[in-house]
C-alpha angles and dihedrals in degrees: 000000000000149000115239109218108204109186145083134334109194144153114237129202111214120214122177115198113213094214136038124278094224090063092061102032105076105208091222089051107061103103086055095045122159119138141127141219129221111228115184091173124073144161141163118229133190100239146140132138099273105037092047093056093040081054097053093036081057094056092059096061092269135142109234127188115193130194146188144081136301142181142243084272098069107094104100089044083053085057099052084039093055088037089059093042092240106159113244097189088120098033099112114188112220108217116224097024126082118241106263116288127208122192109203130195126176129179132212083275096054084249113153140216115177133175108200127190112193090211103164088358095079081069092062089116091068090075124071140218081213093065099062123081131220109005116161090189135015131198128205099214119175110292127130115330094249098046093054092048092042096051093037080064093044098046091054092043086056091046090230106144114229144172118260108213112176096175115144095002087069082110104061097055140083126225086260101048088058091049081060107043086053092045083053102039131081094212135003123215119195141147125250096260094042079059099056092050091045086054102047088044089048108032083225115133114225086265100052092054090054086053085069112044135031092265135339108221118209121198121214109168124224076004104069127242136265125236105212112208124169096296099338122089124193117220111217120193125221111259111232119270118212100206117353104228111156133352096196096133108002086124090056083048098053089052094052082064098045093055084045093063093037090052095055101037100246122160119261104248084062097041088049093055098040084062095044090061095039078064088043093058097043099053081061097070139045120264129002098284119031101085117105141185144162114241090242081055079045089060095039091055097047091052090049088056112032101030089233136080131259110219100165102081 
């Protein structure tokens, strides 16, 4: 069985700042900006919401399905997806439209700046939950507006429980669209930031989001994360990081652990910390895919930072 990963393939260009944002942007200038940073450093990764969890879920020994929509531009990404042994069976390309491009730049403080163009991804609507077999668990992760509305309704008319992650698409919805999307979701995974802006959109407390859904993650970077139940809320610490290089896609990383544990059925004290150090991992390295571990590496790991075993990989 498989999880069926609906969001985003994109390249990003990567640009690291060697200084902070706050000491060039001047508070009482904004509405007159117009400044420029010099990057000398700068990559091109392969990146994007669903192939990057589907990267991360692959790493852990699962068996990912993406899906969306790319452009004429895709054939180096199909490679590294064929290399890494990523399936491309719902990967539609969109003649005529580039695959999705995000310009990143991040600054001495993780602080972030991106420029983003949809590109294909505009056409995510065009691919259907419908179309893939056997999928166990499913994720909305951000794509074009209308794909991610369309498969969150096909998802729940299936009756196939997914992850609704709005991340860097909280711009394109309504109040409304986000109390549907949680009526219709099984979990919702957001950051801490991306939960401030759900509750003020939806007027829902952290709790009475949970009450209606499984569980409600929230993301807090080098500060853990909460698992938000009913009335009960989990605390998760923050696995330890050996040299933070680059926190393009730890988010992605941490959700590839999170459909890990949900699709074996591990508690969630275990599947929150096995997402924690999949995030962990990734910060350590440069761009969204390029981390890599053996699954014995996987349980050391998880010791060091936890101070108990991990017997379920």
């Amino acid at each position: 069985m498989s999880a069926l990963i609906c969001g985003s393939f994109a390249f990003d260009t990567i640009m690291v700042f060697q200084d902070k944002f706050k000491n060039h942007i001047l508070p009482d200038k904004v509405h007159i900006l117009n400044v420029a940073f010099h990057v000398p450093e700068l990559r091109r990764e392969f990146g994007g919401c669903a192939a990057n969890i589907a990267f991360n879920l692959k790493l852990l020994g699962g068996n990912p399905m993406p899906m969306g929509t790319v452009g004429k531009d895709f054939s180096p990404y199909a490679e590294w997806m064929d290399e890494h042994g990523i399936p491309r069976n719902h990967v539609k390309k969109i003649d005529g439209a580039y695959t999705a491009q995000a310009f990143i730049t991040t600054d001495q403080d993780d602080n972030q700046i991106t420029a983003f163009h949809p590109g294909a991804m505009d056409y995510a609507h065009e691919v259907k939950v419908g179309d893939a077999q056997d999928i166990r668990i499913g994720i909305v992760s951000p794509d074009g507006r209308q794909g991610m509305i369309d498969h969150a309704r096909q998802f729940a008319d299936a009756g196939i429980p997914f992850i609704f992650d709005p991340g860097q698409a909280m711009p394109l919805f309504t109040g409304d669209d986000f109390k549907l999307f949680i009526e219709q979701a099984s979990w919702v995974c957001v950051n801490d930031y991306e939960s401030q802006v759900l509750q003020e959109r939806t007027g829902w407390s952290p709790h009475e989001i949970a009450e209606q859904v499984e569980a409600l993650v929230v993301t807090r970077g080098a500060e853990g994360s909460y698992i938000y139940m009913d009335e009960k809320r989990i605390e998760i610490p923050a696995a330890k990081v050996n040299a933070v290089v680059d926190p393009t896609g730890c988010g992605d990383a941490y959700r590839g652990g999170l459909l890990y544990g949900l699709m074996n059925g591990l508690d969630w004290e275990v599947t929150g910390r096995m997402a924690a150090l999949m995030g962990a991992i990734k910060v350590e390295s440069n761009g969204t895919q390029n981390h890599r571990f053996t699954l014995d590496e996987f349980r050391d790991r998880y010791r060091e930072s936890f101070g108990v075993a991990l017997a379920e990989l």
